[in-house]
C-alpha positions as CSV (number, residue, x, y, z in Angstrom):
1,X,-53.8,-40.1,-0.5
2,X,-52.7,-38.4,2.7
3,X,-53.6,-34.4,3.0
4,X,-50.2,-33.8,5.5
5,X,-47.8,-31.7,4.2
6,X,-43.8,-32.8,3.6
7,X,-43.3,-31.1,7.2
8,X,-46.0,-32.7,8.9
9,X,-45.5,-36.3,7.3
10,X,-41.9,-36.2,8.6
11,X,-43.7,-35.1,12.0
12,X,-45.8,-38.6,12.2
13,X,-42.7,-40.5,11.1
14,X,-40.4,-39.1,13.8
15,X,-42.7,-39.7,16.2
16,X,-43.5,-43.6,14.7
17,X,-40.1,-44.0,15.0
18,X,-39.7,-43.1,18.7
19,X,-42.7,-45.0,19.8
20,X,-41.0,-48.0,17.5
21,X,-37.4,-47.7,20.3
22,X,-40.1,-47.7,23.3
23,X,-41.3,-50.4,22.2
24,X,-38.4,-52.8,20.9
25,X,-36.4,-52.1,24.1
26,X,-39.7,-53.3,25.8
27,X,-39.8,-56.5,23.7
28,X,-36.0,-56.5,24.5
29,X,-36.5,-56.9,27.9
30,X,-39.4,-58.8,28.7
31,X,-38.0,-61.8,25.9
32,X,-35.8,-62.0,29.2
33,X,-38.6,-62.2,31.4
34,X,-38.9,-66.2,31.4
35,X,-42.8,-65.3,33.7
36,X,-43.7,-63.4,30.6
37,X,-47.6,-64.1,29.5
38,X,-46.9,-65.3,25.6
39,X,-50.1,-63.4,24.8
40,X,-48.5,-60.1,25.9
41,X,-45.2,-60.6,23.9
42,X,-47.7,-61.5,20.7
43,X,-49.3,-58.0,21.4
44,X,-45.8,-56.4,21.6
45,X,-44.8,-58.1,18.5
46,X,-48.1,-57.0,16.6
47,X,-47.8,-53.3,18.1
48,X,-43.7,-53.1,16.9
49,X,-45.0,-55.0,13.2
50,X,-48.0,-52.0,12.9
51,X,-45.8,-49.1,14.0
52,X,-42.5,-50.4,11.1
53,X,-46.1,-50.3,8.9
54,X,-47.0,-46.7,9.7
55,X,-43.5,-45.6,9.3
56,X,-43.1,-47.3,5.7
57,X,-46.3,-46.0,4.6
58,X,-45.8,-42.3,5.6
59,X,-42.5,-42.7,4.1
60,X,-43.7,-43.7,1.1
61,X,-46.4,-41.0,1.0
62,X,-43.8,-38.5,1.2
63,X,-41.5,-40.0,-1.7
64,X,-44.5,-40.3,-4.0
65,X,-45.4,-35.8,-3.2
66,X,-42.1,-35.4,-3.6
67,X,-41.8,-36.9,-6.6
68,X,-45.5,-34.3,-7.9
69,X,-43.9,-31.1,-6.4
70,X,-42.1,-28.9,-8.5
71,X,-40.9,-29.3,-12.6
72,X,-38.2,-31.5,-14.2
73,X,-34.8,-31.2,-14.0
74,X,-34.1,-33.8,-16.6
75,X,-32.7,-33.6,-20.2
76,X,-34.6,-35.7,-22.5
77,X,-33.6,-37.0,-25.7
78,X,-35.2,-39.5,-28.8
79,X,-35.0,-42.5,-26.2
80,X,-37.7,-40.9,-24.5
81,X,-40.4,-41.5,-27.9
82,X,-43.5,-43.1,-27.0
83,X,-42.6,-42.9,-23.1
84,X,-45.6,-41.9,-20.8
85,X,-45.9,-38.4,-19.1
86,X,-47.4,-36.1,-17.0
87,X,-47.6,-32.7,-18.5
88,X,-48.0,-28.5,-17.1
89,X,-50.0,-26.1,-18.8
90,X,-49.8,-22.4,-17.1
91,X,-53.2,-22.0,-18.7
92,X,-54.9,-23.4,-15.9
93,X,-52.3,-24.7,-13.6
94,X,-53.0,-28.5,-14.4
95,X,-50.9,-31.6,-15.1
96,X,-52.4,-33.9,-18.4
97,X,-51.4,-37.5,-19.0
98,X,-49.3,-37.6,-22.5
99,X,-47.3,-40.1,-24.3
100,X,-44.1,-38.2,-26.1
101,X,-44.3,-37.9,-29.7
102,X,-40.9,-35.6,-30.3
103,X,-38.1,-34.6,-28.4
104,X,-36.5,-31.0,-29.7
105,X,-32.7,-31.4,-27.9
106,X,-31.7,-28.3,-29.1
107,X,-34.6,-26.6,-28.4
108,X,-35.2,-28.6,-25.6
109,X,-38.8,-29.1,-25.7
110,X,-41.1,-32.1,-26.7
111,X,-43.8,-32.4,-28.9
112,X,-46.4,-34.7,-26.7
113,X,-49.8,-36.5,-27.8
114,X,-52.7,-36.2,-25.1
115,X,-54.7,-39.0,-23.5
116,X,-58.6,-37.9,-23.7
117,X,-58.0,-34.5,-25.1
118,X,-59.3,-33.9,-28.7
119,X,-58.8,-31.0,-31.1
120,X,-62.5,-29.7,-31.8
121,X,-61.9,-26.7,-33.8
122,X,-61.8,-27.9,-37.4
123,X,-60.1,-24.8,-38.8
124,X,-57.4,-25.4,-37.1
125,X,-55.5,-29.1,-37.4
126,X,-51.7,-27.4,-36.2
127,X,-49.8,-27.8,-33.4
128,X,-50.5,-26.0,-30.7
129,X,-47.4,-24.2,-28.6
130,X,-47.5,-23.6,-24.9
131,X,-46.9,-19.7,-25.6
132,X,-50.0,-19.8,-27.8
133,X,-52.5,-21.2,-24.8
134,X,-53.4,-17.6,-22.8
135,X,-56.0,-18.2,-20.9
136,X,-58.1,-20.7,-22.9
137,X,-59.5,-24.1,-21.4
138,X,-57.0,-26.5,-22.9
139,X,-59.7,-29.6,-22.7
140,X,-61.5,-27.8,-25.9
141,X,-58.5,-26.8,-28.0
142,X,-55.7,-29.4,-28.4
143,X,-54.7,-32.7,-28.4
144,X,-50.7,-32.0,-29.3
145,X,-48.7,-29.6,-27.5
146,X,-45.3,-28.7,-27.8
147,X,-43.6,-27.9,-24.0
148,X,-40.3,-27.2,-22.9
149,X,-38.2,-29.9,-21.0
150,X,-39.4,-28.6,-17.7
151,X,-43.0,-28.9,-18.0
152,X,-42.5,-32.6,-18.5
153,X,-42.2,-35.7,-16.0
154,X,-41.4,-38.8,-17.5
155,X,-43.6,-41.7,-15.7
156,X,-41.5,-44.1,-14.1
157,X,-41.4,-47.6,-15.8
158,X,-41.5,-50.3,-13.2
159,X,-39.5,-53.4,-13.7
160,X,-41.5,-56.9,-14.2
161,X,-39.5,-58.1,-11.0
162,X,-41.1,-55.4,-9.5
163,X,-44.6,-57.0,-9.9
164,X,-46.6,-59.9,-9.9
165,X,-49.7,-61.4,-10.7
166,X,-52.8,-60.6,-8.8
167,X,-51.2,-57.5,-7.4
168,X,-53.1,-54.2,-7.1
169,X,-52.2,-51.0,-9.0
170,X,-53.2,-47.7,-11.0
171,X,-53.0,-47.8,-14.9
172,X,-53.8,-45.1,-16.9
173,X,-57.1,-45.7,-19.2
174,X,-56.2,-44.5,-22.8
175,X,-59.9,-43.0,-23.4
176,X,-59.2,-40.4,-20.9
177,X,-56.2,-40.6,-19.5
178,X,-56.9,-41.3,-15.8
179,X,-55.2,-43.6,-13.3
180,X,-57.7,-46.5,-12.1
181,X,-57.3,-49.0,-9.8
182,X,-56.5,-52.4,-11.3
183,X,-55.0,-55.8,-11.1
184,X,-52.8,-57.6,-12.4
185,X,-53.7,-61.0,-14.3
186,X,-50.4,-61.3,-16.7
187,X,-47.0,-60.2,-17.2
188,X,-45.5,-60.8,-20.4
189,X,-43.2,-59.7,-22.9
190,X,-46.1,-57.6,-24.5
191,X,-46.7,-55.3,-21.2
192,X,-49.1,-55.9,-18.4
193,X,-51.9,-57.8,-18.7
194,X,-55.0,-55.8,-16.3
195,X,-57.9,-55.8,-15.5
196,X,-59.8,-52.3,-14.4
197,X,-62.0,-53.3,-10.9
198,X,-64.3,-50.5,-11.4
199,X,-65.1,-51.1,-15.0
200,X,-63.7,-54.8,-15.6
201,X,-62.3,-53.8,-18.4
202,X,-59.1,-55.7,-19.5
203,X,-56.4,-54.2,-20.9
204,X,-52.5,-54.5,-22.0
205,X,-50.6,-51.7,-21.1
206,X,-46.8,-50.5,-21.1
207,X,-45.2,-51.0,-17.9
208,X,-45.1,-47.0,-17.6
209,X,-48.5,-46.9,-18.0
210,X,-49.0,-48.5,-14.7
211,X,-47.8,-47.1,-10.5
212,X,-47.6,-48.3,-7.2
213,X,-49.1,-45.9,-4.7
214,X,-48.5,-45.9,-1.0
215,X,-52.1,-46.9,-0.6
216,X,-51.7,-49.9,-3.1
217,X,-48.3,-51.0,-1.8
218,X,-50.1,-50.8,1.9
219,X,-53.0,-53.1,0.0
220,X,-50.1,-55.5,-1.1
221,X,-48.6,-56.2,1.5
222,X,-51.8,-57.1,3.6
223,X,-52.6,-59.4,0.5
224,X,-49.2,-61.2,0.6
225,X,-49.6,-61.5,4.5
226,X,-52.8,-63.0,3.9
227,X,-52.2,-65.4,1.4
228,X,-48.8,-66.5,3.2
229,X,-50.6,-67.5,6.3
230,X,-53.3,-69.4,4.4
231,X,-50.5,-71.1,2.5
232,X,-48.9,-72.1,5.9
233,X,-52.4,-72.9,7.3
234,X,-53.0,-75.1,4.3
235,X,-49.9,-76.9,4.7
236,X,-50.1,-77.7,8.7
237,X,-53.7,-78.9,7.6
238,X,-52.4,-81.9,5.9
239,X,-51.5,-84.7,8.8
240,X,-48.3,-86.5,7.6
241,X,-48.5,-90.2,9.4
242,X,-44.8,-91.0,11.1
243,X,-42.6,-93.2,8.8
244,X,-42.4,-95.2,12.6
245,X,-46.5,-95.8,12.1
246,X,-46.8,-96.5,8.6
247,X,-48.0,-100.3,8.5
248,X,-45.7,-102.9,6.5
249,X,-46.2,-106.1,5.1
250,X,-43.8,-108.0,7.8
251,X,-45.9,-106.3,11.1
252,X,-48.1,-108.7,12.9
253,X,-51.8,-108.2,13.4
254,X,-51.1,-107.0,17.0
255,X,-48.1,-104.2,15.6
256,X,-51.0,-103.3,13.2
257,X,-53.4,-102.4,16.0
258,X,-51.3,-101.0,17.9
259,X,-50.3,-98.3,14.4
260,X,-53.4,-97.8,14.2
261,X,-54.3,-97.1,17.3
262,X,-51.7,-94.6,17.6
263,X,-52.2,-93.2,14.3
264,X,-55.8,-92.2,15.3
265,X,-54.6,-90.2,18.5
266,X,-52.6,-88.2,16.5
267,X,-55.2,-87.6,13.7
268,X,-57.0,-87.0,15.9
269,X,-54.6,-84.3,18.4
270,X,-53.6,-82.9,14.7
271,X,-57.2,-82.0,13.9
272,X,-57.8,-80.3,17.2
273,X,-54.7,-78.0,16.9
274,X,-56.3,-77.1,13.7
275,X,-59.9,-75.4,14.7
276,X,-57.8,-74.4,17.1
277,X,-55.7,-72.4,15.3
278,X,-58.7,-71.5,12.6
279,X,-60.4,-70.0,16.2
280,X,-57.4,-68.2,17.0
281,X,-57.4,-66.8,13.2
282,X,-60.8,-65.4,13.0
283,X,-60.5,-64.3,16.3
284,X,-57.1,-62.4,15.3
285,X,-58.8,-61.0,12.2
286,X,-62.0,-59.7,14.0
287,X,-60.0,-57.9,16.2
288,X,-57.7,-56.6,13.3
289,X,-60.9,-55.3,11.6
290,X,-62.2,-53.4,14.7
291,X,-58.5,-51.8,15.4
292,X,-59.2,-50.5,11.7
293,X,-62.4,-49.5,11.9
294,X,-61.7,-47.4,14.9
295,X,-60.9,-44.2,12.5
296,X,-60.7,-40.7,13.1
297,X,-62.5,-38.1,10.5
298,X,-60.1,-38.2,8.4
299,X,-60.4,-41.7,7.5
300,X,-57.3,-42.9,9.4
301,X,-57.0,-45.7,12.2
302,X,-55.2,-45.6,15.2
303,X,-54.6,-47.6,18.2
304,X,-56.3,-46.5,21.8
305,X,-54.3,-44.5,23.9
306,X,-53.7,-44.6,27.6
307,X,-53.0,-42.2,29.8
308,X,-49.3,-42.9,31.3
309,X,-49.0,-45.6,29.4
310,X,-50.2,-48.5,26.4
311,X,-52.3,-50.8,27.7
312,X,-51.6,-54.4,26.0
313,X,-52.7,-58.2,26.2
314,X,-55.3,-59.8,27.7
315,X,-53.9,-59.4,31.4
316,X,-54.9,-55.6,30.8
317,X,-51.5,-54.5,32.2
318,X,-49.7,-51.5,31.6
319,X,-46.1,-50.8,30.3
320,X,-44.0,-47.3,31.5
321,X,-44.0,-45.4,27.8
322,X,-45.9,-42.9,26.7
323,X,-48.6,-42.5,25.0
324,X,-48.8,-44.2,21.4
325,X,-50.7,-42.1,19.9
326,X,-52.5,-42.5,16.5
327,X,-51.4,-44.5,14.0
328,X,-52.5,-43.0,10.7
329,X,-52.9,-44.4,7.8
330,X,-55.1,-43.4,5.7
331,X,-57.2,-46.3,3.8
């Protein structure tokens, strides 16, 4: 997760979203250009797709520390029973993973049941209150609290629309109460069906017990990209013979030759355009990884910057707006 603060993340998007006008009233003007290099108007194209990126990705960074900042505001009531939350303790200034056990409405606190955190003193077996806590290590006392309203955040349950198999995600592991990184194998009416990459553990888990970061949405959407171009790639591999060349019982032997004839020049042509294209997607993909790879120390990737202007496509020319910049996005 990104280290900026609200202010700064607003900084980076402001400044995303300027270089994002420079460069769409560039692409406005040289789709006019009917000399225009194609190469350079696919660089323009990629540089505008990687900027609305960056600025969706810092946005969503700053929703999700919003979100962790500060206590409820909310009510709850008996519809929030078995729901998944974070929970304060004073004690030592820490949020715990819980599941609610009791809502109090008109005391307005809930009694809430603690993932990973076990009750080891024997002589005692009660529930323990927040006002009761002092200064004691709350990982060797309790594994029930009872909180006011404030000190809880209900986890957000995402909507099975919201997600699909093979996609990437954080679910919460029961034994301790964690977030890991998982994916998704199954949706059904049971929960979500995962399975954790660093342990391979499989699971089924509520569909609070699970979160999109901006990280993992990032992850996503490079996945969906991915496996829409190999679907397209897939389908343009298939050669699809001309109704017009298709042989038929009433042709002659010459019209057959000739079909066939014809048929293998543009087998042929089709193959070609293939590893063509194949080339020109490894080639894209190499250069993709060594954009990335060009990182700063704190992990983030950026594109080159050029003094008086951005240098882009392969003619090495260079456009009138300043300076990109970096591009970070933290991986």
């Amino acid at each position: 997760m990104s280290n900026l603060t609200i202010d700064e993340l607003d900084k980076k998007i402001y400044e995303y979203k300027s270089n994002l006008n420079q460069v769409e009233t560039i692409l406005e003007r040289e789709r006019e250009n009917i000399k225009m290099n194609p190469s350079k108007l696919e660089d323009l194209i990629k540089l505008r797709d990687s900027l609305k990126q960056a600025i969706r990705f810092h946005d969503d960074v700053k929703k999700f520390k919003i979100s962790n900042i500060g206590f409820s505001t909310n009510l709850m009531t008996n519809e929030d029973i078995g729901r998944i939350c974070s929970c304060y303790f004073e004690s030592d200034d820490k949020w715990y993973t819980a599941m609610v056990k009791d809502v109090n409405e008109k005391e307005n606190t809930a009694t809430v049941t603690f993932f990973g955190l076990y009750n080891i003193d024997s002589n005692n077996n009660e529930e323990v209150n927040i006002s009761s806590l002092n200064n004691k290590n709350i990982n060797a006392v309790l594994s029930e609290a009872t909180l006011p309203f404030k000190y809880i955040k209900i986890q957000e349950k995402l909507s099975p629309i919201e997600l699909s198999i093979g996609m990437f995600v954080e679910a919460i592991y029961y034994e301790d109460g964690l977030w890991y990184q998982a994916i998704i194998e199954q949706i059904s009416e049971y929960g979500v069906h995962i399975k954790y990459l660093k342990y391979t553990d499989k699971e089924i888990v509520s569909f609070d017990s699970i979160r999109l970061t901006p990280e993992l949405k990032l992850k996503n959407e490079d996945r969906n990209k991915n496996k829409k171009l190999k679907n397209n790639l897939e389908d343009e591999m298939v050669f699809k013979l001309p109704d017009n060349l298709k042989i038929s019982p009433a042709d002659n032997e010459q019209q057959r030759l000739s079909k066939k004839k014809k048929a293998k020049a543009l087998k042929n042509n089709h193959k070609q355009k293939i590893l063509e294209k194949i080339s020109k997607e490894k080639q894209d993909s190499w250069l993709n990884f060594v954009s990335k790879a060009q990182k700063n120390k704190n992990g983030a990737f950026s594109f080159k910057r050029f003094e008086g202007g951005a240098k882009l496509g392969s003619t090495g020319e260079f456009y009138d707006v300043k300076p990109i910049g970096k591009i970070n996005i933290d991986k």
